[in-house]
N, C-alpha and C positions, 0 to 999 in steps of 0.2 A: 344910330350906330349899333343897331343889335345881329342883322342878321352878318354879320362877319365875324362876328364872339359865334355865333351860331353854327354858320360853315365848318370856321376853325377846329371847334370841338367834334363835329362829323367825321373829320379826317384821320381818326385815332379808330376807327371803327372797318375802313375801308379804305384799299389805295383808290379806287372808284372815287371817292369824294373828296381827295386829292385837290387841293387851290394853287391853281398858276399865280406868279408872283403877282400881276396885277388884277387879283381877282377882288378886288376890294373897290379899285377904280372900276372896273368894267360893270362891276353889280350895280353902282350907284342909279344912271338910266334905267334899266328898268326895275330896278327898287320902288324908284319916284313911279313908275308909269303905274306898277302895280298898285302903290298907295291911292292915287289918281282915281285907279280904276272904279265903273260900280259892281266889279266879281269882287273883289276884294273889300276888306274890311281891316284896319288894325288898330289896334288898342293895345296903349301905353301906360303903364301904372308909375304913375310920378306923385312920389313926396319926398320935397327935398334933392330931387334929380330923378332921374329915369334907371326904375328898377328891375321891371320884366315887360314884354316885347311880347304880343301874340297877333299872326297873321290869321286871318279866316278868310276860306274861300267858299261861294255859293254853289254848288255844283246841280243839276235837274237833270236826271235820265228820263226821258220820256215813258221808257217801256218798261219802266217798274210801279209795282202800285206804291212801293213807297221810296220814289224818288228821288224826294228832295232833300237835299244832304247840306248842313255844312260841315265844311274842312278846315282842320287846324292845319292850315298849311305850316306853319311856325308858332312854335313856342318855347322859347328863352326865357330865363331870371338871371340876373347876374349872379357870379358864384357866391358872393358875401353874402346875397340876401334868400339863399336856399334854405329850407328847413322850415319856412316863417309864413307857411301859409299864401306865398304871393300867385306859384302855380295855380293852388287848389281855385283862388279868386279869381283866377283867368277863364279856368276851365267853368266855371258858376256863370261867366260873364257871358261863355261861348255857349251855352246854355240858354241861358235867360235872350241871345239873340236868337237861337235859332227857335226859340217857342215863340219870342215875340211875331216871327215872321213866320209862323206855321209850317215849319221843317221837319221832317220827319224824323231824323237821326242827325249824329253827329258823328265825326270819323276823326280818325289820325292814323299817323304812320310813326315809325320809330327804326332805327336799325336794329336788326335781329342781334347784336352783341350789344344792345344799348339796354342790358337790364333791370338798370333805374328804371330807365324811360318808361319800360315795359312794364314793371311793377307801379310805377306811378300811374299809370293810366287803368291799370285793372283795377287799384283801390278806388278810383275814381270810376268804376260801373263800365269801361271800355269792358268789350269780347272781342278774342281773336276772330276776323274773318278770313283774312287769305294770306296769303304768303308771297312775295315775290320773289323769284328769279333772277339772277344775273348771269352773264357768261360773259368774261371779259375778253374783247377779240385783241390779239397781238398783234 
């Protein structure tokens, strides 16, 4: 039950990421299908209950010489256990899989007004690559 603590808090950043009322039901299918998956990967840090929530995804561009990416599709701590080091052990984790499996790099995304997020990931060796765009149609 972490990526809906997760959406939730996106929604303070953008009406874009806006949750219709049954957006908690509707995620569960392919939540499951994602976990299932073999692109996907996630890892739960439990003691004493479940504390942070990180999804990884595999990603391979053929036409780059250093292609193979993994992706922090998600990464949640709950708010009590922020400050305590459980991030940094996530991002170690998503590390230690992407060398185990001979990956080139590793990515993430963040909202452009999320500058925790933003600051959290460059003490952790992230660099800006790109930027995205929206244009929201009426």
């Amino acid at each position: 039950d972490f990526w809906h603590p997760l959406a939730k808090t996106m929604e303070s950043y953008s009406s874009l990421n806006d949750l219709d009322d049954s957006a908690k039901e509707k995620g569960v299918g392919p939540m499951r299908e994602r976990i299932e998956s073999e692109e996907y990967r996630v890892l739960i840090l439990e003691k004493n209950g479940p504390k942070a929530y990180m999804m990884l995804e595999e990603e391979i561009s053929i036409t780059r010489s250093k292609g193979r990416c993994v992706k922090i599709a998600d990464l949640y701590v709950k708010e009590v256990w922020r400050g305590q080091g459980l991030g940094t052990a996530m991002i170690k984790k998503a590390r230690e899989h992407a060398e185990n499996r001979d990956f080139d790099y590793l990515k993430v995304a963040s909202e452009w007004e999320n500058e925790e997020a933003r600051e959290f990931y460059r003490k952790k060796g992230f660099k800006p690559k790109k930027v995205q765009y929206v244009d929201k149609i009426d």
